[in-house]
C-alpha positions in Angstrom: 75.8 127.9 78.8 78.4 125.6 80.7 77.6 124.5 84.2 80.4 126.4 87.0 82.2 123.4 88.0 84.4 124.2 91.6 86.9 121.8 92.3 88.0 122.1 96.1 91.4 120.4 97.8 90.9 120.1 101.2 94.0 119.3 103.5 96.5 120.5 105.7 99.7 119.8 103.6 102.1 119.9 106.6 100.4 116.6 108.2 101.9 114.2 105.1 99.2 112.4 103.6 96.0 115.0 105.4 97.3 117.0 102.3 96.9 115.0 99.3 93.5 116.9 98.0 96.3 119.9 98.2 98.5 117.9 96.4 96.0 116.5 94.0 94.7 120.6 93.0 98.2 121.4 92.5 98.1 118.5 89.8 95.1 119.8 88.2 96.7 123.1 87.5 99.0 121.7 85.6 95.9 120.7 83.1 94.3 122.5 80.2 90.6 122.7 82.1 87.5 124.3 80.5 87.3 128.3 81.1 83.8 127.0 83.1 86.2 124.8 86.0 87.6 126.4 89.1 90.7 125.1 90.8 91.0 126.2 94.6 92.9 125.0 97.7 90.7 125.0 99.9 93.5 124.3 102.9 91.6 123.8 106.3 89.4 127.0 105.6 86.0 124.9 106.4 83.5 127.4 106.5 85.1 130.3 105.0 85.5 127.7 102.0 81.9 127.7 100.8 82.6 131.3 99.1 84.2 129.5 96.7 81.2 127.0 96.1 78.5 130.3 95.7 76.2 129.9 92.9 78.6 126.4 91.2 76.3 124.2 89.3 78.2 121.5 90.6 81.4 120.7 93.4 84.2 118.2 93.0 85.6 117.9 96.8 89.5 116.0 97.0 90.3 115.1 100.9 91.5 112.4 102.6 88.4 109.9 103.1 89.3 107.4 106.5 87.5 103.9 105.3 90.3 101.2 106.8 91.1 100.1 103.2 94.8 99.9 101.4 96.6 103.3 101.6 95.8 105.1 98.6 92.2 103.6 98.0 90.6 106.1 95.6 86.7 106.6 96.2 84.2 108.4 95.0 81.5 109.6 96.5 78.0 112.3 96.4 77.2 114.1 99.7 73.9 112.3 99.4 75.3 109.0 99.6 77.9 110.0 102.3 74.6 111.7 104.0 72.9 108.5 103.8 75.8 106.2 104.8 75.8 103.9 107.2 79.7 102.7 107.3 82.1 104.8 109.5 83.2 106.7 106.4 84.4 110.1 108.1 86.7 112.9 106.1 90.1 113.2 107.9 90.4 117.2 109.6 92.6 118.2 112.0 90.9 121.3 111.3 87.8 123.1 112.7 85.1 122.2 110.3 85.9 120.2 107.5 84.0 121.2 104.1 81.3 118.4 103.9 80.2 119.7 107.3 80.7 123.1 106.4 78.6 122.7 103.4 75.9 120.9 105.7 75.1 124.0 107.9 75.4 126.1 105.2 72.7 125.3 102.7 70.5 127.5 104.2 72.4 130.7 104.2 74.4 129.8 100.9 73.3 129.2 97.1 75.4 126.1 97.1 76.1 123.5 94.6 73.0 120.8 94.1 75.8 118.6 92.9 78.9 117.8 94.8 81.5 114.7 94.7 83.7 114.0 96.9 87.0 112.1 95.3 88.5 110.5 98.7 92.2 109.4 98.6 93.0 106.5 102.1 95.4 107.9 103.5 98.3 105.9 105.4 99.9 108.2 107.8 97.9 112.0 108.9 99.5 112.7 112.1 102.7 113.8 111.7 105.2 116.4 110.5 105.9 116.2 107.0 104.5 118.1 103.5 105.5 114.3 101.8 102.8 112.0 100.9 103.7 108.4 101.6 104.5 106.2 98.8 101.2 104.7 98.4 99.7 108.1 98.9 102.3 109.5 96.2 101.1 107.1 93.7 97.2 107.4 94.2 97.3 111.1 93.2 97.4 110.8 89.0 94.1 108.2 89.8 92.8 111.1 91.6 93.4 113.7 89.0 91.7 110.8 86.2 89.0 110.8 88.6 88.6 114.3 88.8 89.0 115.0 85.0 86.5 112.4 84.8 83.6 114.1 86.4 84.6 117.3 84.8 83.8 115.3 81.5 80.9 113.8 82.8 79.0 117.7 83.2 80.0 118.6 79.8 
């Protein structure tokens, strides 16, 4: 039997590039995906997210990841690195509980994913009006998806 494989954009798409894991699911749907992957955005939902994650094998998580590098930095990441990190590595939210935090507090009340990846995009601008990514933004999104797709391979 496959493993459930959610995949998760986080964002707010009307703060430019706060909404490239948004842009990067709406990618993904435009891909033939094994019948065992999910495809949600996620939005800002935080919390109320983690009924999408009930009972996955395994979580692919697309957000804007803050690191200081070159705008449209691809990363990738497992909560249990990001849990034992020591950098200031912090997921952009404008929102009231991002996922990663979400997911956190509810391991206990939740049967949540023993696997999840977070695919961070650097984001160059977060703070003001506009459902555009920036250029460099723009162009980091088809690495995303690769990345994504990647991982999907990876749990075949």
């Amino acid at each position: 039997m496959d493993k459930r494989i959610v995949v998760a954009g986080i964002g707010n798409l009307l703060l430019r590039d706060e909404g490239v894991g948004i842009h990067v699911i709406n990618e993904l749907k435009e891909h033939s995906l094994p019948e065992n992957v999910e495809v949600h955005d996620c939005a800002t939902r935080g919390i109320d997210a983690l009924n999408e994650l009930e009972g996955a094998d395994k979580a692919i998580i697309i957000d804007a990841v803050k690191l200081g590098n070159e705008p449209g930095a691809v990363y990738r990441f497992t909560l249990d690195e990001l849990e034992r990190n020591d950098k200031t590595l912090r997921m952009i939210s404008f929102h009231d509980l991002d996922l990663i935090t979400a997911i956190k507090i509810g391991r206990d009340t939740y049967n949540l994913p023993k696997e999840v990846v977070i695919i961070g995009i650097e984001p160059k601008c977060a703070d003001e009006y506009s459902m555009e990514l920036t250029p460099e933004v723009a162009k980091a999104v088809p690495k995303a998806v690769k990345a994504v797709l990647d991982e999907i391979k990876k749990s075949e």
